[in-house]
C-alpha positions in Angstrom: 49.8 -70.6 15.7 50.7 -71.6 11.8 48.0 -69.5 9.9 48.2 -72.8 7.0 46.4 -74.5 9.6 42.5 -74.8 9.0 41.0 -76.4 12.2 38.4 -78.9 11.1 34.9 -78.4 11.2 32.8 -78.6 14.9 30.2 -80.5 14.1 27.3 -77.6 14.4 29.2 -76.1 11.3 28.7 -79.4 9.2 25.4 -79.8 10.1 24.7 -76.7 9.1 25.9 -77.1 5.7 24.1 -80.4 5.2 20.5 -78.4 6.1 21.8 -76.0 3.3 21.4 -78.5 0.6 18.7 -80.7 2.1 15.8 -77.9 2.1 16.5 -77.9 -2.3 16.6 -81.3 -2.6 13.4 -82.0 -0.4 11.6 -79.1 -2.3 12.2 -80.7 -5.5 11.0 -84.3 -4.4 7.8 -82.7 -3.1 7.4 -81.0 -6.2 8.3 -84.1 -8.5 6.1 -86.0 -6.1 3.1 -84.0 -6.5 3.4 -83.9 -10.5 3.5 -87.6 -10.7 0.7 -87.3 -8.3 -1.3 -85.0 -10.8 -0.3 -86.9 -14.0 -2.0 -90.1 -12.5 -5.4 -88.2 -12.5 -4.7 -87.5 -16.4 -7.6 -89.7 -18.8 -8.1 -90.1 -22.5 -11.6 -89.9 -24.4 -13.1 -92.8 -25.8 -11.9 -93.7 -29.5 -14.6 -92.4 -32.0 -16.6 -95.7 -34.2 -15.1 -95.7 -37.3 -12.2 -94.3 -37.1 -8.6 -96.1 -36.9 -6.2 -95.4 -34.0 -2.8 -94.2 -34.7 -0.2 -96.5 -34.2 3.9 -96.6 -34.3 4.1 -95.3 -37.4 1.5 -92.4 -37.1 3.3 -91.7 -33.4 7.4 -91.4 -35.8 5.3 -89.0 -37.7 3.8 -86.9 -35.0 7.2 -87.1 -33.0 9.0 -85.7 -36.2 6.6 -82.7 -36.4 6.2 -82.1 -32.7 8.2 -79.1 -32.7 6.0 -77.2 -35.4 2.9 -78.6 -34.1 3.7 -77.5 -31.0 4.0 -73.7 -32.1 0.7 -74.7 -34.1 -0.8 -75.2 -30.7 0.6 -72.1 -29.5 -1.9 -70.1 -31.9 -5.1 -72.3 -32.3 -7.2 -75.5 -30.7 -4.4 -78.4 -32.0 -2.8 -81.3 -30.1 0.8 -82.0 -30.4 -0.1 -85.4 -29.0 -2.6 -87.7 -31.0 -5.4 -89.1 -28.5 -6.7 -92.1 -28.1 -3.9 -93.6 -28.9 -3.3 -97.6 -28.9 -0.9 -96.7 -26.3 2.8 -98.3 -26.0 3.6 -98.3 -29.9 2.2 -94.9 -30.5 4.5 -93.7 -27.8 7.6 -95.2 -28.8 7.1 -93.9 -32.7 6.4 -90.9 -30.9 9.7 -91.0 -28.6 12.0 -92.1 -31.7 10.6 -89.2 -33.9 10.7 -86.3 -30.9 14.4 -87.7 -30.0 15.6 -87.3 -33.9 15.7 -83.6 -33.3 18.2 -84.1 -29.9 20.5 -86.2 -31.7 22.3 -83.1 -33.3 23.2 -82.1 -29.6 24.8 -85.6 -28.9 27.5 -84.4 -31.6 31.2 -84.1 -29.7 33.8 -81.9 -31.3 37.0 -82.7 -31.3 40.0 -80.3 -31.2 
């Protein structure tokens, strides 16, 4: 018999190796499934009288100095996040000013 010759693969074999990846991927579902799951339970306190929420600009702000705020936080009782919070508008400052410090990693360098 030609030794070039691989005989395909019995069926018990390719089972086998679709188990090997299913267990990882299932895993990871169950765990992205139970985070979401957790998240939901998440609440905000009531906005204080007097006092005027943040809103798209206040949330470009906090998204530019998230990454110093956040090693504030690391040391004392501050929030990289600004709660309560209007909601969609605060976000998307906050997305646009947090995604300025990724764009530097976007860059492709051509040879």
């Amino acid at each position: 018999m030609d030794q070039s010759v691989v005989p395909p693969l019995s069926p018990p074999t390719l089972q086998a190796r679709r188990r090997r990846w299913l267990k990882p991927v299932l895993l990871g579902a169950a765990i992205m499934g139970a985070g979401l799951l957790l998240s939901a339970c998440a609440t905000q306190p009531p906005p204080m009288a007097g006092r005027e929420l943040p809103g798209f600009l206040y949330g470009l702000l906090h998204g530019l100095i998230a990454p110093f705020s956040f090693l504030y936080s690391l040391v004392s009782d501050t929030r990289v996040y600004a709660y309560p919070n209007p909601g969609r508008w605060y976000d998307f400052g906050f997305l646009l000013g947090v995604s300025a410090w990724g764009s530097g990693g976007t860059t492709v360098v051509r040879r």
